[in-house]
Steps between C-alpha positions, in 0.01 A plus 500: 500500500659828351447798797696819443716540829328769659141287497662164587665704799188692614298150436740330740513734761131606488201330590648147531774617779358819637159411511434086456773351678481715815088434504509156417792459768254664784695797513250782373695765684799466260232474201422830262216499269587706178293547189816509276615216645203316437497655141841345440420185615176452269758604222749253559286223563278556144895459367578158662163407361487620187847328444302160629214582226855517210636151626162331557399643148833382320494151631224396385464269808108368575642372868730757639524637865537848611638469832556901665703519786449742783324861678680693209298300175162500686315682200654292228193243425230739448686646223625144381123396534377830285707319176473111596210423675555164569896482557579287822666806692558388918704755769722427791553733789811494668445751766266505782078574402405742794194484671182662396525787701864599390436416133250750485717777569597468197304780227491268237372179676230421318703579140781234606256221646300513168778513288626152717196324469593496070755217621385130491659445801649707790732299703669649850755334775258391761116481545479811748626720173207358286249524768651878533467549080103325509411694813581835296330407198222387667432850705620737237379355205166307584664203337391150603747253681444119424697330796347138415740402241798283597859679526362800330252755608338679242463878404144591322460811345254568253635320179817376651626196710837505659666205696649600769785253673779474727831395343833475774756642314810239537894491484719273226551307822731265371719757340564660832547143684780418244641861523533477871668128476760650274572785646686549847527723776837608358298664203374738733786531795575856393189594579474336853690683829770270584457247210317232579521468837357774643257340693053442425425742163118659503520625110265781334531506152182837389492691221472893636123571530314566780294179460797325674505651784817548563534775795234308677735214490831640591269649792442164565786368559648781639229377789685188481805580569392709852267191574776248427822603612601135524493431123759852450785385291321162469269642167508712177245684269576532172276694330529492104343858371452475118476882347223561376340815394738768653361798268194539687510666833302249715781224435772728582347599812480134574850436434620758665250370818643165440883606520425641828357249664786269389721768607317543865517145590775415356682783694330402836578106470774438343788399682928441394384196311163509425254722311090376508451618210675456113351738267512453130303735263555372178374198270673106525600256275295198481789287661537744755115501619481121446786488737353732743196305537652184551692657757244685742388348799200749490322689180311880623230484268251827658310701218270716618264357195599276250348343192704190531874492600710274297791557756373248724409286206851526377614463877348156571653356204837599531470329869666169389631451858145528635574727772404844425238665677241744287334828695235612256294765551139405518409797241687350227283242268726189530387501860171346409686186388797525699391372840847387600648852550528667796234754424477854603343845523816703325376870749517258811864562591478338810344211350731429237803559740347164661473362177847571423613350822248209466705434141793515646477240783231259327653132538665298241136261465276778479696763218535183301133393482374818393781552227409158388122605441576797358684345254260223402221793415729678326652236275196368422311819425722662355596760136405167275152449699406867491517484109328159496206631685478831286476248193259319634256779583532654136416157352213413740337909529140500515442849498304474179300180593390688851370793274325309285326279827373792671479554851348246759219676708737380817786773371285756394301514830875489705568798250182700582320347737666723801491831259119400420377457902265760618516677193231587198668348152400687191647251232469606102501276225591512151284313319618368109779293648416476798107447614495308135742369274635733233354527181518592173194726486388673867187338441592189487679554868231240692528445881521080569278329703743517793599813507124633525416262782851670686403872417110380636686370797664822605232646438287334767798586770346730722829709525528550092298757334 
């Protein structure tokens, strides 16, 4: 997709990271709402879909998928669906959905969940994000949720059907397994305060956002080193910062917060030999991260809101030796499935001290059996099972075979039946197409049998006029 470098930038740094990622990260005090950014993004998206119209309309191909990635392509399959009706178009979310009541801080709620419900199929981490996207289409667009299909539930809204599923995003699990057989502690000793030896490792590996949570944890364990003293000299942190983002003010101010916090406890704990903290603000190699996470006793995994976390994913498998412990914050998705961790509420600092502590002097038995579960779930549903699962959706969809059913009276009284109570309905009909079948000629539009006996019947209802 051709973008002239002053739109692609604007796109980029517009509505899908000043506005989207904030909201749909819970953070709507770091979110602006900006017509031109909104402008912008409506721009760029009709580009990434009218280059999908060019390749779908070159290849000639009767079967193809158009699979759309993301918060920053929402609007791309109404304007696919304006050229191709019928093209097999499906969306995965990455991020977080919020609830209801955040969402609709957003000024163009309504324009993004109708421009969603074009895709065949919606698919989000866990089952609390598609309960989150239903619940919002339900109250701000009227539309109908079908809950009684299996796996799925089911977005109705006027003319269109959309699945929507849960699909756990996995690692290559294998890949990282073999990577972390291969390669050795020594692959990563530069990186580690007095090589190898330097006692039990807690590692933090975090791209700079404020997702992460990264002052809250330094705060953390700040508490637990004055709640410890014991375990002084005995521990290390290394926290692995990867840049990101540095241009815009908010991430420099978090740096900046970050570097003093290191700097704070790092100057009131350390000793002649020992610093509780190792710092490193800069990307790894893949030996060198393999390495680290084979390595650490303990992996800090504390967003303050996460859509997944493929740290602790990546974590579990590079724990050959089977005696790593995982702290994962309860507000990042893999904590749905990852019962094993040690899990926590990332602006507890007193609670996660514990937890740190709890890590640290959990017996041989006990580290073991949970690394060994969390590895089973992992290498069984893992990067190749995610894709298997999206294949099977697409080839089984039934969003066009649940249009054409209609609804069952049992839905469609769920769907009204609390809006309808105490209330006086005034419901209006069209009739050619409707009341009768359509015709050729208006006058040959007849009412059946049945449907005369129905209208009769509501009719006789002493609350219908």
């Amino acid at each position: 997709v051709h973008m002239s470098d002053e739109l692609s930038a604007d796109f980029y740094a517009g509505l899908p990271n000043s506005t989207l990622w904030p909201l749909f990260h819970c953070f709507p005090d770091r979110t602006t709402f900006l017509h031109e950014h909104w402008e912008v993004y409506c721009k760029a998206n009709r580009l990434f879909a009218e280059a999908a119209i060019r390749s779908l309309e070159s290849s000639n191909r009767g079967n193809s998928v158009v699979w759309v990635h993301d918060y920053h392509l929402m609007l791309t399959a109404r304007e696919i669906r304006e050229k191709i009706p019928n093209q097999t178009i499906v969306f995965f979310l990455h991020i977080p959905f919020p609830p209801y009541d955040v969402f609709r801080l957003l000024p163009w709620d309504k324009e993004i969940l109708r421009a969603l419900l074009h895709f065949d199929i919606i698919g989000f981490h866990t089952p609390n994000y598609a309960e989150n996207f239903c619940a919002a289409c339900e109250n701000l667009l009227g539309a109908l949720i079908d809950r009684t299909q299996p796996n799925s539930m089911v977005v109705v809204y006027g003319d269109i059907a959309t699945e929507v599923k849960v699909f756990r995003l996995g690692i290559d699990f294998n890949e990282f397994e073999r990577n972390a057989l291969k390669y050795g502690a020594e692959d990563a000793s530069d990186l580690l305060p007095g090589g190898d030896d330097s006692g039990k490792l807690i590692l933090g590996v975090d791209r700079l956002d404020y997702t992460k949570g990264l002052p809250e944890r330094l705060r953390a364990f700040r508490m637990f080193l004055e709640r410890f003293p014991e375990q002084h000299e005995r521990v290390v942190l290394l926290q692995i910062v990867v840049p990101s983002r540095l241009s815009v003010q908010e991430y420099a101010d978090l740096k900046k917060e970050i570097d003093q916090l290191v700097g704070e406890i790092n100057g009131r704990f350390s000793t002649s030999r020992w610093s509780p903290i190792r710092y490193i603000y800069r990307s790894l190699t893949r030996e060198q991260l393999t390495s680290l996470y084979r390595r650490a006793d303990v992996a800090l995994v504390t967003p303050l809101r996460d859509g997944l976390n493929l740290v602790a994913k990546e974590y579990t498998a590079c724990q050959v030796r089977e005696s790593g412990v995982l702290i994962l914050s309860r507000f990042a998705g893999t904590a749905e499935t990852m019962h094993e961790a040690l899990l926590v509420n990332p602006y507890n600092a007193y609670d996660l001290s514990d937890t740190v502590h709890k890590a640290l002097t959990m017996d041989d038995a006990e580290r073991r059996s949970r690394m060994v579960s969390l590895r089973f779930r992992e290498r069984r549903y893992n990067l190749d099972f995610w894709v298997s699962s999206w294949m099977h959706a697409i080839e089984n969809s039934r969003t066009r075979e649940i249009l054409n059913s209609g609804v069952s009276p049992t839905i469609l009284d769920k769907w009204l039946g609390n809006f309808l109570f105490n209330c006086r309905l005034a419901l209006f009909l069209d009739y050619d197409g409707t009341l009768a079948p359509i015709a050729n000629r208006p006058e040959d539009a007849v009412i059946s049998p049945e449907m005369r006996s129905a209208l009769e019947a509501c009719n006789a209802r002493d609350d219908t006029m």
